[in-house]
C-alpha positions in Angstrom: -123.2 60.7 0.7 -120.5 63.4 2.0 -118.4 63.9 -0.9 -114.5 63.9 0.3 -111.3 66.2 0.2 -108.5 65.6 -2.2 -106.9 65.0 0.9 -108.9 62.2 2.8 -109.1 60.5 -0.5 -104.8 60.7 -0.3 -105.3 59.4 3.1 -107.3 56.9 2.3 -105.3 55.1 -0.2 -102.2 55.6 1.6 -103.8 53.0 4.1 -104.6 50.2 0.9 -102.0 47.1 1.2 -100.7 45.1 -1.3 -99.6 42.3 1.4 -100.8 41.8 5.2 -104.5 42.8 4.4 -106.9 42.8 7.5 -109.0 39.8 4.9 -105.3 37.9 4.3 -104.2 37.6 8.0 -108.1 36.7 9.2 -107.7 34.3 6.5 -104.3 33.1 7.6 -104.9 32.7 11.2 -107.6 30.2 10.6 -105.8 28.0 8.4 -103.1 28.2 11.0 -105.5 27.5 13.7 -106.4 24.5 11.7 -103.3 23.0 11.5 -103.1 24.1 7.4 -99.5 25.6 6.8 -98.9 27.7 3.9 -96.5 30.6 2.6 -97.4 34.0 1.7 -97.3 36.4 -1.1 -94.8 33.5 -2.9 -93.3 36.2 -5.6 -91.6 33.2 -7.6 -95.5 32.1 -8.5 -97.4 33.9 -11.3 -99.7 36.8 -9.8 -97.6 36.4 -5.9 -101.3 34.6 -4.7 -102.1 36.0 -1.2 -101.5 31.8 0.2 -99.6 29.2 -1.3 -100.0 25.3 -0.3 -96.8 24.5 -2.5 -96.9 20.5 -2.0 -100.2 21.2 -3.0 -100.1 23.6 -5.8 -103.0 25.6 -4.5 -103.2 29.3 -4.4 -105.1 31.6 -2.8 -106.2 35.2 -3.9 -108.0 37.5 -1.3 -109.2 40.2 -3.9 -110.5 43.5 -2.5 -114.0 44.3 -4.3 -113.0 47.7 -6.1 -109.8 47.4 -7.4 -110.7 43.8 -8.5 -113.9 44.9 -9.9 -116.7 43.1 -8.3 -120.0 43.9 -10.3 -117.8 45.3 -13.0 -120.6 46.8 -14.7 -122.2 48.3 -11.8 -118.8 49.7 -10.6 -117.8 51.2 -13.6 -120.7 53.4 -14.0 -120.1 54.7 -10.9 -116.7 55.3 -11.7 -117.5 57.2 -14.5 -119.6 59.6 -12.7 -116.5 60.1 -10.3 -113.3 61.6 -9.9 -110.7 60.6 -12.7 -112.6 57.7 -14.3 -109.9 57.2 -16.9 -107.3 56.8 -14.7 -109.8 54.1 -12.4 -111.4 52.3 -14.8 -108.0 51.8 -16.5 -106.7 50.4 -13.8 -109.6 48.1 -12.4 -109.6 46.7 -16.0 -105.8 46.3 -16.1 -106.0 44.5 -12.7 -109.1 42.5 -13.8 -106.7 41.3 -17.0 -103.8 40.6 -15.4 -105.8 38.0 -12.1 -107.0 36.5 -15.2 -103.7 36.1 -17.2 -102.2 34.8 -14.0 -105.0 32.5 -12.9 -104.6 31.0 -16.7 -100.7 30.7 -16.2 -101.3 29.3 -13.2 -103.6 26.6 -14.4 -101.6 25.7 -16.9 -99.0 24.9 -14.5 -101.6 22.5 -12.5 -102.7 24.9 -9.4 -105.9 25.2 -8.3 -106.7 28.6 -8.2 -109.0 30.3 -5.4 -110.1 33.9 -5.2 -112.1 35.2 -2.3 -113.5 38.6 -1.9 -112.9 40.6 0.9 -116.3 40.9 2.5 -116.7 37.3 2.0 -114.1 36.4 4.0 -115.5 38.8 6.2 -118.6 38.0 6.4 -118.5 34.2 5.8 -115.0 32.7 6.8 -116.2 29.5 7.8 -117.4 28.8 4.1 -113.4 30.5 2.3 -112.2 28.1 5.0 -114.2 25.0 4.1 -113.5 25.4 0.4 -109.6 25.7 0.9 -109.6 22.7 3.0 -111.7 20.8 0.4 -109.5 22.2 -2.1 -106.3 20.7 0.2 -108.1 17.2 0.5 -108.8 16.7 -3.0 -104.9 17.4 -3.9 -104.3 14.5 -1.1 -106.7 12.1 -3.0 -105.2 13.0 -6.0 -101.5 12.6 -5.1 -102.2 9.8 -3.1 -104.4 8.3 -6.2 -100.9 9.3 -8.4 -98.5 7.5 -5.9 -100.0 4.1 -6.0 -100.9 3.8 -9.4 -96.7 3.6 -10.0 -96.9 0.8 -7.8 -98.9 -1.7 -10.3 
């Protein structure tokens, strides 16, 4: 493995997006294509989830693997042999605490929480899509199971 200049690492992260990720709008074009409507990066919702199906209370986190932490453990090491680990592994565990204070605020709140990682909905959109969708029908059952238990 090359190692890289200060400046193609610069570049690099210069090209990292907090909204509009290749993995969100893959993501969003299916559900679209699908007939699902949703709204994005909702900033009044704790954590701004990537998708939102409001009615629903579902939201929808497309995580990228490093600076969620996937295989924490295994990352971190290799941070540590790296370039700055304080400043990385500072911020991957910073990141890590927050999804997880949001996804508890969230819950609280009723949502149904989803995060996806970026190669899998890469790799295996069919299956991100088929668990949304599930996710979408069961809120129907439930609302629907809610709305005509008022009625006896």
């Amino acid at each position: 493995m090359c190692a890289k200049t200060q400046e193609q690492i610069t570049k690099n992260m210069k090209k990292v997006k907090s909204r509009d990720s290749k993995i969100e709008i893959l993501l969003r074009k299916e559900l679209w294509k699908r007939g699902l409507r949703y709204q994005k990066n909702v900033n009044e919702i704790f954590g701004k989830p990537d998708i939102v199906f409001r009615g629903k209370r579902i939201a929808i986190f497309c995580d990228s693997e490093f600076f969620h932490g996937k295989d924490w453990e295994i990352l971190k090491l290799r941070l540590e042999k790296g370039k700055n680990p304080d400043f990385w592994i500072k911020k991957i565990e910073r990141n890590r605490s927050r999804d997880w204070e949001n996804d508890k605020k969230l819950l609280f709140l009723g949502y149904t929480v989803i995060h996806f990682w970026g190669r899998d909905i890469l790799k295996h959109t069919e299956e991100c899509l088929k668990a949304i969708e599930e996710s979408v029908w069961d809120r129907q059952l439930s609302d629907a199971a809610a709305d005509s238990s008022q009625y006896e």
